[in-house]
C-alpha positions in Angstrom: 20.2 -20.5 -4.8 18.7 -19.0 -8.3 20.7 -17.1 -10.5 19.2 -13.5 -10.6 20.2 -11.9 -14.1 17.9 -9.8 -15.5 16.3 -6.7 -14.4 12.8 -4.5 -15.3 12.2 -0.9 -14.4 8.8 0.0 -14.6 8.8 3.9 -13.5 6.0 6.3 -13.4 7.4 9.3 -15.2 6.1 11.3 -12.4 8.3 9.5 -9.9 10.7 12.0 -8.0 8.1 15.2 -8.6 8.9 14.9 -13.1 12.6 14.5 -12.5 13.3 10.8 -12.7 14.8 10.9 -16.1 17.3 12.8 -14.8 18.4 9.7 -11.9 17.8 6.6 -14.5 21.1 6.2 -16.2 22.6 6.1 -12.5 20.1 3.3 -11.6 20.8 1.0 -14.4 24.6 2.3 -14.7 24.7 0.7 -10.7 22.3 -2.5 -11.6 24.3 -3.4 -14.1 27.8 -3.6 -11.8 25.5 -7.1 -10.7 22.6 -8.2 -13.4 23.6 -9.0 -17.0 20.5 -7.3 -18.3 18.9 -4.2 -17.0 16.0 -2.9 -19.0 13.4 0.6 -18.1 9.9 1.0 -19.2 8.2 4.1 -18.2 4.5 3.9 -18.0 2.4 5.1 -20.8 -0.3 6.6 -18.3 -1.7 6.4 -14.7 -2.8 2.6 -15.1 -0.1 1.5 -17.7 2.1 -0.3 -14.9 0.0 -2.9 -14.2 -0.4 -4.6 -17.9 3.7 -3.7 -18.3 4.1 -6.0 -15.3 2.0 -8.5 -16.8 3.5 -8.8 -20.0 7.3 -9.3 -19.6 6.7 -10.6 -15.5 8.1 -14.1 -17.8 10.8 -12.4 -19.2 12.8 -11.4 -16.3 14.4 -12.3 -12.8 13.4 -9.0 -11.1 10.5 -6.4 -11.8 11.3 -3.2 -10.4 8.5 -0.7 -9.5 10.3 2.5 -9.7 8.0 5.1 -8.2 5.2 5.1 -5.4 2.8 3.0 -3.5 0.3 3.2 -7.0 3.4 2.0 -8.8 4.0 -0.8 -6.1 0.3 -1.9 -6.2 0.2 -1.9 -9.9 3.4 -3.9 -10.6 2.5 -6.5 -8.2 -1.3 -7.1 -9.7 0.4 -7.3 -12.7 2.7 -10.2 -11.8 0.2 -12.0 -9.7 -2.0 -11.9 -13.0 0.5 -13.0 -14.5 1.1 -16.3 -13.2 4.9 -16.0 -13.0 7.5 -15.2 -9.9 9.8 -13.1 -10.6 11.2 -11.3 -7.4 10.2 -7.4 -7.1 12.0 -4.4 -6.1 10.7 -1.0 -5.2 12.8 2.2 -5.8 10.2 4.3 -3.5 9.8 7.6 -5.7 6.1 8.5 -4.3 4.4 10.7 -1.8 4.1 8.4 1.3 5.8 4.9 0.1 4.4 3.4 2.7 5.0 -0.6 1.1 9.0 0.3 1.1 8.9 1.5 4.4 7.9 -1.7 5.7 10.4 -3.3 4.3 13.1 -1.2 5.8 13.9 0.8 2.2 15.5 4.0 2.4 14.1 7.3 -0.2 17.8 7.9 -0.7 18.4 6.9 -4.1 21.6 5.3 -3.6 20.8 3.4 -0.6 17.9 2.2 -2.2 19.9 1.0 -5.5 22.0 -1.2 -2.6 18.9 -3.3 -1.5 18.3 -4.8 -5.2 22.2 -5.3 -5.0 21.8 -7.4 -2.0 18.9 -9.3 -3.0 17.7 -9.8 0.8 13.8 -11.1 0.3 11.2 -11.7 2.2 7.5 -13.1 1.8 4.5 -11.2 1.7 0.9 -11.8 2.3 -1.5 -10.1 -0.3 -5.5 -9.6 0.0 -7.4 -10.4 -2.5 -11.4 -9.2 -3.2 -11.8 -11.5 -6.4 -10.4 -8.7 -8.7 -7.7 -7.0 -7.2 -4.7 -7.6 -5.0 -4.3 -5.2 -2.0 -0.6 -4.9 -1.3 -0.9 -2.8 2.3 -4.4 -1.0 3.0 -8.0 -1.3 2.4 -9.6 2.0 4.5 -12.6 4.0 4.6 -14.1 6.8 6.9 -12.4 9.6 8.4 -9.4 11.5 6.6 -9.3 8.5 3.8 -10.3 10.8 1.0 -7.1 12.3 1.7 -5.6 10.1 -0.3 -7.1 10.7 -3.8 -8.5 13.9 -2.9 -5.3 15.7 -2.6 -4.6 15.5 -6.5 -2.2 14.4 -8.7 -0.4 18.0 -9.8 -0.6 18.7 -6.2 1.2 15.9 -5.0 3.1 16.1 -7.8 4.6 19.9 -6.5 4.0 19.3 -2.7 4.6 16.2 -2.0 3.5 14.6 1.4 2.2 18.2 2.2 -0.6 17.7 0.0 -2.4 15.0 1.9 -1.6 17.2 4.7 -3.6 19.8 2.9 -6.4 17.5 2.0 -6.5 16.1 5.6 -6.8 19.6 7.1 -10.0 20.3 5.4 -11.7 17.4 7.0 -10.5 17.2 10.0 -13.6 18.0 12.2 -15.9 15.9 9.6 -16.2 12.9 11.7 -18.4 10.1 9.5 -20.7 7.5 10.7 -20.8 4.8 8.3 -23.3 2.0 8.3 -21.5 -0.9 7.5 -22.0 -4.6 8.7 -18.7 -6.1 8.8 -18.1 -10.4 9.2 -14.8 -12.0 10.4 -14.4 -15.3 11.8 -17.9 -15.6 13.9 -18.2 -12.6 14.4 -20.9 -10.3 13.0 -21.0 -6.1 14.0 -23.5 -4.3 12.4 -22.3 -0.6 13.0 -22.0 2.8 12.4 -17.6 3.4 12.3 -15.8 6.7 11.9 -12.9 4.4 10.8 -12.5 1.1 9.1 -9.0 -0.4 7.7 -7.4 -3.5 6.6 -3.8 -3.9 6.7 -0.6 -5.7 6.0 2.7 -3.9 7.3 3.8 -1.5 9.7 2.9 1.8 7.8 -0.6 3.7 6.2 -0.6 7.3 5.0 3.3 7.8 6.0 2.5 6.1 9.9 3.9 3.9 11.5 1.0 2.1 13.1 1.9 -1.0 12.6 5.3 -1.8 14.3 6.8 -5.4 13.8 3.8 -6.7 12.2 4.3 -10.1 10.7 4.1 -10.0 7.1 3.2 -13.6 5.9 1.7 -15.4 8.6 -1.7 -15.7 7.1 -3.3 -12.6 8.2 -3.7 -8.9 8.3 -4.9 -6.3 11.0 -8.6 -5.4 11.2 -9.2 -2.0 13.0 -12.3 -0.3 13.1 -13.6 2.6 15.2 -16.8 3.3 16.1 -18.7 6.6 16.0 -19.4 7.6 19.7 -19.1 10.8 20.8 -17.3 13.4 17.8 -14.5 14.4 20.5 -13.9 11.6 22.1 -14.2 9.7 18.5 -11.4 12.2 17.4 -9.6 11.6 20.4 -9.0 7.9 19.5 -8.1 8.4 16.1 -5.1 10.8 16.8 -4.3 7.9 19.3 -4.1 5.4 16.7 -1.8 7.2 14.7 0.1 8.7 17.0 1.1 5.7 18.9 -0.4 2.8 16.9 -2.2 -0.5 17.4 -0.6 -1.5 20.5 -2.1 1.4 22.1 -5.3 -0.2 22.5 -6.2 -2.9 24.9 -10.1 -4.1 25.7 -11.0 -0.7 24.2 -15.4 -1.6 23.1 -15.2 1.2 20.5 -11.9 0.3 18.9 -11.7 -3.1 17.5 -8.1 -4.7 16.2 -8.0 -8.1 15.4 -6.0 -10.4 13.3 -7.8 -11.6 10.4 -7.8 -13.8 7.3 -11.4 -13.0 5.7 -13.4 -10.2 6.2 -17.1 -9.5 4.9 -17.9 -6.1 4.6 -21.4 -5.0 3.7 -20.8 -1.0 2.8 -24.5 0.6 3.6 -24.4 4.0 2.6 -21.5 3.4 -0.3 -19.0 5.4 0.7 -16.0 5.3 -1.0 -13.3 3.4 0.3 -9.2 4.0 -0.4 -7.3 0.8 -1.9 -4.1 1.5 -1.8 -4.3 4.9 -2.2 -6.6 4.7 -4.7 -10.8 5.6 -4.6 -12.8 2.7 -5.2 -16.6 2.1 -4.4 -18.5 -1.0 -3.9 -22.0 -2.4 -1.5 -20.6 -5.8 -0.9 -17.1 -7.3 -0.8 -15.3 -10.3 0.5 -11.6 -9.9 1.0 -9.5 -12.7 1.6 -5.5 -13.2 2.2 -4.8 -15.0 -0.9 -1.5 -15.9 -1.0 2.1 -14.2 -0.4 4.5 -13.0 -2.9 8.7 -12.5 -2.5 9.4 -8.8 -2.3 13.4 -7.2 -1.9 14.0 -5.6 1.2 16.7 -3.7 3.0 
């Protein structure tokens, strides 16, 4: 088995609402009953994470992301731009930490200081669309602007509240987006009030996704088209409410199990990777390869 040694924090100073100076001395005062070396970084700005990870992802054993899902996303492009493997950790400091949560990590600081003890691991399938790894969620249409629209000083003071804010204010907009979507041989041209791609159990601070398998090659297509706006709505609070398995031979709500996905985006919309507003017409996402990540 390989010697695990030394230890990165990469931490958004935003992490724990501002206060996560106040809780690093105890994290590497803890890491450092086990590692030899445990070294923190705090991100310069939003974005900073990801070229952090890159640069020092050869210099150590584990790369902590010390923050939120953004964090998570950002640390792990890093190191897969990288071309090294060292393990990552998450110490889940965001709004919805919805990558931790799959992996069984607790918000409680301590507890989550006792998973990078342990050093239990577990592989994990990434997408990729030719620029950018997705760690958990690829998503447009209804309530997805939640996500970015909320705010960062909001989320920053209200936490998960925020997107509930943000979700409230379009919760009766049902969308109908054109989009002509390709997997295996199949080709729907379509006009969806929901669209998502996803590897783990969790999107948004849901659990959707129970006992998904995280590196078996694919990731969970859902889609829902626009029918009726009631009956549309109705199938959304379904979904989220009591998840995937809830649907069987449903026409209007398609969940499949996927390893490519063409997606032609008609009226560009925005869509929400991982948590974060992107735009694009045409895009091909694929499930690259898998990565080791610490869980409980």
């Amino acid at each position: 088995m390989k010697e695990y040694s030394t230890v990165l924090i990469l931490y958004n100073p935003n992490a724990m609402r501002g206060r996560i100076d106040e809780f690093l001395p105890i994290i590497k005062k803890r890491l450092l009953t086990r590692f030899s070396k445990v070294d923190l970084i705090a991100s310069p700005n939003e974005i900073g994470v990801e070229d952090l990870a890159y640069k020092n992802a050869e210099q150590y054993d584990i790369i902590v992301a010390c923050g939120g899902d953004g964090t998570v996303h950002q640390t792990i492009n890093g190191v897969m731009k990288s071309g090294y493997r060292p393990l990552i950790g998450i110490l889940p400091y965001g709004t919805c930490n919805d990558v931790a949560s799959t992996l069984g990590i607790p918000n409680d600081l301590n507890k989550a200081i006792d998973c990078i003890l342990r050093l239990n691991t577990t592989k994990y399938d990434l997408m990729y669309d030719g620029t950018d790894y997705i760690t958990y969620a690829l998503a447009t249409g209804y309530i997805t602007d939640a996500s970015y629209s909320a705010g960062k000083k909001i989320k920053k003071k209200l936490g998960r509240f925020a997107y509930v804010l943000a979700g409230i204010k379009s919760f009766f907009k049902i969308p109908a987006l054109p989009m002509t979507i390709e997997y295996d041989n199949e080709r729907i041209h379509s006009k969806f009030a929901y669209f998502m791609l996803m590897n783990g159990y969790r999107v948004g601070g849901f659990k959707i996704n129970k006992n998904e398998l995280l590196d078996n090659g694919t990731v969970k297509l859902v889609m829902i088209k626009k029918t009726n706006g009631l009956a549309t709505l109705f199938r959304f609070i379904k979904l989220f409410l009591k998840g995937i398995k809830a649907f069987k031979d449903n026409k209007f709500v398609i969940i499949k199990d996927v390893d490519k996905v063409k997606i032609e985006n008609h009226s560009n919309t925005p869509f929400t990777l991982d948590g974060e507003k992107i735009s694009f017409l045409k895009k091909t996402i694929r499930v690259n390869s898998s990565i080791e990540l610490i869980k409980k």
